[in-house]
DRENDO-1510 file (C-alpha; in Angstrom, 1 decimal, always signed):
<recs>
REC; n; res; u; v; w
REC; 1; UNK; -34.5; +4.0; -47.7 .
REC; 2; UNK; -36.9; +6.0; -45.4 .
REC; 3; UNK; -36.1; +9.2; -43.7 .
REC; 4; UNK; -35.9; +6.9; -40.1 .
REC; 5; UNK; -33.7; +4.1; -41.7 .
REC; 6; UNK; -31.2; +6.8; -42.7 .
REC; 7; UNK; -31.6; +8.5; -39.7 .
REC; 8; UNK; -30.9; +5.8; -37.7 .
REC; 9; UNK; -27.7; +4.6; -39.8 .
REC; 10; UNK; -26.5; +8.2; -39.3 .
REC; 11; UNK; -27.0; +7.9; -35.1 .
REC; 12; UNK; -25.3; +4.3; -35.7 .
REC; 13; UNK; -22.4; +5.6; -37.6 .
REC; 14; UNK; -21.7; +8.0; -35.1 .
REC; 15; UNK; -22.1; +6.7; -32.0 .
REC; 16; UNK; -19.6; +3.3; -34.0 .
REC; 17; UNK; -17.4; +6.8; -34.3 .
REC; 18; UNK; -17.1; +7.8; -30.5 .
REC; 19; UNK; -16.5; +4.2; -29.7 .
REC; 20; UNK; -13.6; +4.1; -31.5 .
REC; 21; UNK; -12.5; +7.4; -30.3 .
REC; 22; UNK; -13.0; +6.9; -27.1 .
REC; 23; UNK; -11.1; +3.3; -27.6 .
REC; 24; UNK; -8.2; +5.1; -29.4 .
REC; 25; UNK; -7.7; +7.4; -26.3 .
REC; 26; UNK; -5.6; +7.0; -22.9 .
REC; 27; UNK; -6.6; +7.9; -19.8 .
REC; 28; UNK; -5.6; +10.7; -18.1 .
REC; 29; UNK; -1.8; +11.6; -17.4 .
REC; 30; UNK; -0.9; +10.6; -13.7 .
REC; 31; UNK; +2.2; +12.6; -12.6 .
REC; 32; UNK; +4.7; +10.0; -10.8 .
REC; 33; UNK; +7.8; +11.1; -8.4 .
REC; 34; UNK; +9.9; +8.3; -7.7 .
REC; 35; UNK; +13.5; +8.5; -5.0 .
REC; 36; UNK; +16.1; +7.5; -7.7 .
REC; 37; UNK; +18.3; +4.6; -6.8 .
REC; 38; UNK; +21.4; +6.3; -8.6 .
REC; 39; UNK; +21.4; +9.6; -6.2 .
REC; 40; UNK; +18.8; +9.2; -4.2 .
REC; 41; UNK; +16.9; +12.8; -6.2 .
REC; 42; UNK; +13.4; +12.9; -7.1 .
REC; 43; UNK; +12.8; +11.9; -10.5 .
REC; 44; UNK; +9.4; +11.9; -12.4 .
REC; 45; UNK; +7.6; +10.7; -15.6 .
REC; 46; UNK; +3.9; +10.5; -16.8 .
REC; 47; UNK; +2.2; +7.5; -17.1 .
REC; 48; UNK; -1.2; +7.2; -18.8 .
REC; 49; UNK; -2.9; +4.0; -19.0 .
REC; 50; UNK; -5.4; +2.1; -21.9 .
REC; 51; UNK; -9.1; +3.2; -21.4 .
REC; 52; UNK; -9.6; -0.6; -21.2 .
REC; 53; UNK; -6.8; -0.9; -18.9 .
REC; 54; UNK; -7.8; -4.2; -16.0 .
REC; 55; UNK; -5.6; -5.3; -13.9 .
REC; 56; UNK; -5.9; -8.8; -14.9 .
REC; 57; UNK; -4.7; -8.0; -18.5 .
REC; 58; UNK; -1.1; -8.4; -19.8 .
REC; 59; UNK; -0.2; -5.1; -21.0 .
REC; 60; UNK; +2.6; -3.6; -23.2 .
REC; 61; UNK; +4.7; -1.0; -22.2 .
REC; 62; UNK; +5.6; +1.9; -24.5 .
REC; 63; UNK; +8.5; +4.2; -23.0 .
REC; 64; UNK; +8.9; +7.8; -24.8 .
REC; 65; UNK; +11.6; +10.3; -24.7 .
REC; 66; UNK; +11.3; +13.6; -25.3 .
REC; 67; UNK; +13.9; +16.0; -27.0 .
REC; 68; UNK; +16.2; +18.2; -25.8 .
REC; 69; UNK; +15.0; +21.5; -23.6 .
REC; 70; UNK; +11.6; +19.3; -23.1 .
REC; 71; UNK; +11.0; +17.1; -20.3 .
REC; 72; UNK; +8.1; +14.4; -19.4 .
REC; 73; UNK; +4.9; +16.6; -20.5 .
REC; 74; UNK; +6.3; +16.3; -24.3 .
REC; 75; UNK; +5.0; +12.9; -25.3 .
REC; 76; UNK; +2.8; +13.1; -22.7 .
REC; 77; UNK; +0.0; +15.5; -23.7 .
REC; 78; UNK; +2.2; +17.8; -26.3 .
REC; 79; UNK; +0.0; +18.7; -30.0 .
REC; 80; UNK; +3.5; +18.0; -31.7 .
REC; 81; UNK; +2.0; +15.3; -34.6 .
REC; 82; UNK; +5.1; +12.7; -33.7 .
REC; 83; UNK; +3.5; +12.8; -30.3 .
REC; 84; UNK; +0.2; +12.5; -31.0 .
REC; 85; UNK; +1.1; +9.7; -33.3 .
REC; 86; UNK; +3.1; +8.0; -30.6 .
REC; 87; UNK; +0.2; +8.4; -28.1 .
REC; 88; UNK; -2.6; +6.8; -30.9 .
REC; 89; UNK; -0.5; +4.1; -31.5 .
REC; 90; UNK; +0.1; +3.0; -27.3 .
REC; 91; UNK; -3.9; +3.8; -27.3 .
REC; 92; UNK; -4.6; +1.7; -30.2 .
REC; 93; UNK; -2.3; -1.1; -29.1 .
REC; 94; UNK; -3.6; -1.1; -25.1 .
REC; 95; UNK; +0.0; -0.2; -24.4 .
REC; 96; UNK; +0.9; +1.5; -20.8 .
REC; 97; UNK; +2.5; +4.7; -21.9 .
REC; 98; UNK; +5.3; +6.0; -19.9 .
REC; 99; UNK; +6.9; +9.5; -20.5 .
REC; 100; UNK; +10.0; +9.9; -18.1 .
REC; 101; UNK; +12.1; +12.7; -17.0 .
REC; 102; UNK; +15.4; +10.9; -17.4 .
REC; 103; UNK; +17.0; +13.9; -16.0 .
REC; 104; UNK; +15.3; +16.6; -17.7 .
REC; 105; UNK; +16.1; +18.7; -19.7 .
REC; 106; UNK; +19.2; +17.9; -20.8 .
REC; 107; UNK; +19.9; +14.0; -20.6 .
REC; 108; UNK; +20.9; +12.3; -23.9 .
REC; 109; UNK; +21.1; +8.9; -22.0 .
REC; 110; UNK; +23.9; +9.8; -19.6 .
REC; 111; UNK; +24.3; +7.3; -16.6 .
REC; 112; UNK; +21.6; +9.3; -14.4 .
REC; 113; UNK; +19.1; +9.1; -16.9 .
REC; 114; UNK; +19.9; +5.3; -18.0 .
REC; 115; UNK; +19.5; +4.5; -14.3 .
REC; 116; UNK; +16.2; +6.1; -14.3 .
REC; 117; UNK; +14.7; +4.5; -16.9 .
REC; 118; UNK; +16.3; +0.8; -16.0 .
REC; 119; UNK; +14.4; +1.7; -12.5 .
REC; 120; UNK; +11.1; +3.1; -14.0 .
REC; 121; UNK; +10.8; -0.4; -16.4 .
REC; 122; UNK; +11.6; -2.6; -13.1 .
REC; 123; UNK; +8.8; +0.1; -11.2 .
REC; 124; UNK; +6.1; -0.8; -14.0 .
REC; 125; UNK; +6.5; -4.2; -14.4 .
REC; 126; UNK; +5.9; -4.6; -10.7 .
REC; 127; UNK; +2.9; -3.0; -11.3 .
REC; 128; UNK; +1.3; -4.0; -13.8 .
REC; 129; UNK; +1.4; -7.0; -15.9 .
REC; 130; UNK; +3.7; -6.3; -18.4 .
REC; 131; UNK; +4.6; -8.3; -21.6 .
REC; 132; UNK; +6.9; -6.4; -24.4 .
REC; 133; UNK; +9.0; -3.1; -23.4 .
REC; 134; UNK; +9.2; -1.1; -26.5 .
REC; 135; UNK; +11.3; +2.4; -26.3 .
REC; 136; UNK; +11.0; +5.5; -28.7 .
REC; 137; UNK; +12.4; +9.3; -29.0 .
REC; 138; UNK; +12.9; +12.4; -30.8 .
REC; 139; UNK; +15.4; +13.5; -31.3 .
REC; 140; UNK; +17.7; +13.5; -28.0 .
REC; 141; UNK; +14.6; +10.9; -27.2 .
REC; 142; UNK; +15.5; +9.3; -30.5 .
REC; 143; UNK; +19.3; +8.8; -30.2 .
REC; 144; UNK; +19.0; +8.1; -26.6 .
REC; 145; UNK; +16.5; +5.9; -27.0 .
REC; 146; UNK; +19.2; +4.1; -29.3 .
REC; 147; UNK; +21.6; +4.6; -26.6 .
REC; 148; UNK; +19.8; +2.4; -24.1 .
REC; 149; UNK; +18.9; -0.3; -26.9 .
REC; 150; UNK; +22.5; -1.1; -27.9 .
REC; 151; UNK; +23.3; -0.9; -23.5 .
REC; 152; UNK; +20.6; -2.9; -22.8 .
REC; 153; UNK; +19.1; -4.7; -25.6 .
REC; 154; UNK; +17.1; -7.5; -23.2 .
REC; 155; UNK; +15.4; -5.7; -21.5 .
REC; 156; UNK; +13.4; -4.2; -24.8 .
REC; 157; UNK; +11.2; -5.6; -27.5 .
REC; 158; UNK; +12.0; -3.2; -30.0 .
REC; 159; UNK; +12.8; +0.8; -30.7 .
REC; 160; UNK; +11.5; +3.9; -33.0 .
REC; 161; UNK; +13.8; +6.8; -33.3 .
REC; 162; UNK; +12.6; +10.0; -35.0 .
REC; 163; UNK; +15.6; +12.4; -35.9 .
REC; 164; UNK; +17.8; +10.8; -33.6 .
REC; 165; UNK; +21.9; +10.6; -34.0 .
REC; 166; UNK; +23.9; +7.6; -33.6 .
REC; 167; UNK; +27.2; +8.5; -32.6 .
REC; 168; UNK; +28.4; +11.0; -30.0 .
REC; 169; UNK; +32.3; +10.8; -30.5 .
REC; 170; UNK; +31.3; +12.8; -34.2 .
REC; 171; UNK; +28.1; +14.6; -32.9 .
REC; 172; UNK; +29.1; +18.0; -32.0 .
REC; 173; UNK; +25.6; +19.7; -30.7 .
REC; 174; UNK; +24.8; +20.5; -27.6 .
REC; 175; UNK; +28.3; +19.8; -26.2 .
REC; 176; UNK; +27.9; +21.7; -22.8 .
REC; 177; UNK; +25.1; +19.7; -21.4 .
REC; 178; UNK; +26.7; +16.8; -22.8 .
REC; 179; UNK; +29.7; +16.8; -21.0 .
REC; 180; UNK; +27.5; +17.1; -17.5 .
REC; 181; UNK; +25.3; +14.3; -18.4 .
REC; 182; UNK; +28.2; +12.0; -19.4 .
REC; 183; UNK; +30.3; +13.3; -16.9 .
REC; 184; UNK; +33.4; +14.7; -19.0 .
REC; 185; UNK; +34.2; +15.8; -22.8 .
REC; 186; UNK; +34.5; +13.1; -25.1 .
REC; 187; UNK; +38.5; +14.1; -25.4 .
REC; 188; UNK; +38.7; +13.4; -21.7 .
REC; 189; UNK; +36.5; +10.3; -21.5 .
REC; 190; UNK; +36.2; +9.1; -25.2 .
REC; 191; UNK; +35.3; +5.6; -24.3 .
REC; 192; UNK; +32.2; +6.9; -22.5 .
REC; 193; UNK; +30.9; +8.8; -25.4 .
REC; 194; UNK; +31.5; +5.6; -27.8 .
REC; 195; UNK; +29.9; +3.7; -25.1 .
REC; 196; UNK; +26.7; +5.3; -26.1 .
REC; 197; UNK; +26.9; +5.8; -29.2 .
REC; 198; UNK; +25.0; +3.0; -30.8 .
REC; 199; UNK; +27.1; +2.9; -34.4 .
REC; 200; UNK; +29.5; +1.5; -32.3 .
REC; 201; UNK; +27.4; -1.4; -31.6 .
REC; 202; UNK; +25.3; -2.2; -34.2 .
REC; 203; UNK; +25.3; -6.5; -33.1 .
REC; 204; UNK; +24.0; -5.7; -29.7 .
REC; 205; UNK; +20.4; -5.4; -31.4 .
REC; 206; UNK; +18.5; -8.1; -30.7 .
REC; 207; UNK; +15.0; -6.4; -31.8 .
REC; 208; UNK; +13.4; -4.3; -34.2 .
REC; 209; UNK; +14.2; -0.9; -35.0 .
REC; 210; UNK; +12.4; +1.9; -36.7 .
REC; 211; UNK; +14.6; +5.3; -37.6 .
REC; 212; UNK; +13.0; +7.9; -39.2 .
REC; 213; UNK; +15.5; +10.9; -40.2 .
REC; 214; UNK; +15.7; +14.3; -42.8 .
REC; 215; UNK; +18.1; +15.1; -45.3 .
REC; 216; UNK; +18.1; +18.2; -44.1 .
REC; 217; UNK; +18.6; +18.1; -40.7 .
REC; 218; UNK; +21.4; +20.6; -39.3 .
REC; 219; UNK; +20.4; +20.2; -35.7 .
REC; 220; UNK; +20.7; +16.2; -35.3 .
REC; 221; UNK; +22.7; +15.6; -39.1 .
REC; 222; UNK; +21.1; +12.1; -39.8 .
REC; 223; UNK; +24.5; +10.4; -41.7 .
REC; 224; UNK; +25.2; +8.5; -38.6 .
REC; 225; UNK; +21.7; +7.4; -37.9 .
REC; 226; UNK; +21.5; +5.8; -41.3 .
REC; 227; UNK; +24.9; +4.5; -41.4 .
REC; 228; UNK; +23.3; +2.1; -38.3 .
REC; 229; UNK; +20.7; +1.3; -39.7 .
REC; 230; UNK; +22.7; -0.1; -43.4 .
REC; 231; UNK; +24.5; -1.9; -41.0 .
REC; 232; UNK; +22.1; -3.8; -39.1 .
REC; 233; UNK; +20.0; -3.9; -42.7 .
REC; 234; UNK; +23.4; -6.1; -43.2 .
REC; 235; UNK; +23.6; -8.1; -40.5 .
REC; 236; UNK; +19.8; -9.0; -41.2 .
REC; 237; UNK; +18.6; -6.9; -38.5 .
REC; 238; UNK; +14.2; -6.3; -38.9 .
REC; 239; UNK; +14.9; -2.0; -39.7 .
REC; 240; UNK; +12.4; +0.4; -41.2 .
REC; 241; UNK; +14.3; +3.1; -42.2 .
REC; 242; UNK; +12.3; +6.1; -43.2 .
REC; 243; UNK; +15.4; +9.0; -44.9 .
REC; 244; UNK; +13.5; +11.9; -46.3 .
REC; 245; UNK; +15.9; +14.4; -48.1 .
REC; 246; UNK; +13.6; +17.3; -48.6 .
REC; 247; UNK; +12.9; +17.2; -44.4 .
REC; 248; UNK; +15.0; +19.0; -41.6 .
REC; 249; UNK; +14.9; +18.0; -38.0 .
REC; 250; UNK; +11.2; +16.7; -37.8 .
REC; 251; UNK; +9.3; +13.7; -38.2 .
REC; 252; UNK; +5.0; +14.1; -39.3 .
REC; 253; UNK; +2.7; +11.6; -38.1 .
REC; 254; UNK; +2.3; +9.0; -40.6 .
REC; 255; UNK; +6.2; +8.1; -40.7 .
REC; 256; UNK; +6.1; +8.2; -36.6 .
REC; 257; UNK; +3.0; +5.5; -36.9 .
REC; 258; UNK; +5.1; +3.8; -39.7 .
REC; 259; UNK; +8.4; +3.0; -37.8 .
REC; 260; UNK; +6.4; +2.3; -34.3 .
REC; 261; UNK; +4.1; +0.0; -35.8 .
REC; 262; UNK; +6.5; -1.7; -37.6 .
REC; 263; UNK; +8.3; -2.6; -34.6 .
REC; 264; UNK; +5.3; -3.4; -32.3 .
REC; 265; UNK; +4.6; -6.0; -35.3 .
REC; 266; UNK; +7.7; -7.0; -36.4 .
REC; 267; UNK; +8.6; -7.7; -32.2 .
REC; 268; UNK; +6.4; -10.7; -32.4 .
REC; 269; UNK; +2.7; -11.5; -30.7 .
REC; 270; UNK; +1.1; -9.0; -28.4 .
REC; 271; UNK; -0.4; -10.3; -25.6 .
REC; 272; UNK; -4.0; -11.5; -25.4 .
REC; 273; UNK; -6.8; -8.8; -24.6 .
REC; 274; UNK; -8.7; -11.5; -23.1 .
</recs>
């Protein structure tokens, strides 16, 4: 091969690379403010669309949640490799990716924040034509995320959690903010904590569910996380359960691609890019 021949592969190769760069990319993060239907505040969340995004396409939507202390910027635009992973795959997919408040910073899926996000996926598919709602988290994201699968489990296709918690009646973190978001402590209002505690519900699921989780996690312990997902492995549930003993409260990026795309695929066909 002559010096042009390979000269010109090289210029091929790389320009083939930017394409798919530029493919696996979103567009810019377009900060939404919203009058929330539950109490009439101003709520927010990011949305960032496909780089092939048209109108005229069917889209999925991919919801994320941050973790406590964070808010919407998190999965938005954060260097964090479960969010990166999580904004690849909505790229890579030609999913609309949404990162909402849901009450900020503090929410772990109280009523507020369920409203919000109930009201965001009713705002979006208004918008947008939208196939397959798939929700994901970290850690409050995660377990909230489960929260709103096992409350609402038509409304999505499927659900990744990364460190989340399943059951707030033995969870005892972060109890002051807790009790505001849920509106009591769980010895005052116990059947609002088991309410959202997804354990408690395990035949609600009516989709595909990724968990990803570490041994040694002391801030979101992950026994309850994986005692859900055995049970729904038993009631021939689709789960990807992804337990790493030697990890803490953290998930890297391949396991976050590994549990999403397993439940983008395992949800059934995407829609058409034509």
């Amino acid at each position: 091969m002559n010096s042009f021949k390979l000269l010109s592969l090289v210029v091929l190769v790389n320009l083939l690379w930017v394409f798919q760069m530029m493919a696996s990319e979103l567009n810019k993060s377009q900060d939404i403010s919203f009058k929330a239907d539950y109490d009439q505040s101003i709520e927010r969340y990011i949305l960032r669309l496909p780089m092939n995004f048209k109108n005229s396409m069917t889209h999925d939507l991919l919801i994320a949640l941050h973790g406590h202390g964070s808010d919407r910027m998190q999965f938005a635009d954060s260097n964090r490799p479960q969010c990166i992973a999580t904004r690849d795959v909505a790229a890579e997919r030609n999913m609309v990716f949404v990162a909402p408040d849901y009450r900020a910073k503090t929410s772990w899926m109280g009523p507020a924040a369920e409203a919000d996000v109930i009201q965001i996926i009713k705002e979006i598919k208004t918008r947008f034509k939208i196939d397959r709602v798939f929700l994901c988290g970290g850690s409050m994201g995660g377990s909230s995320a489960l929260t709103f699968a096992v409350l609402h489990p038509d409304m999505i296709a499927g659900v990744a959690a990364m460190n989340p918690m399943a059951n707030h009646l033995e969870y005892d973190g972060f109890q002051d903010v807790i009790v505001k978001s849920f509106g009591g402590m769980k010895t005052e209002i116990p059947s609002e904590y088991k309410k959202r505690s997804a354990e408690y519900w395990p035949e609600r699921i009516n989709s595909p569910v990724g968990i990803s989780v570490g041994g040694k996690d002391t801030v979101v312990p992950p026994q309850s996380a994986v005692r859900f997902a055995n049970v729904l492995k038993k009631l021939g549930k689709e789960v990807c359960l992804i337990n790493r003993p030697e990890t803490g409260h953290d998930t890297n990026y391949e396991d976050t691609r590994q549990i999403l795309e397993f439940v983008i695929d395992a949800a059934g066909k995407a829609p058409s890019k034509n």
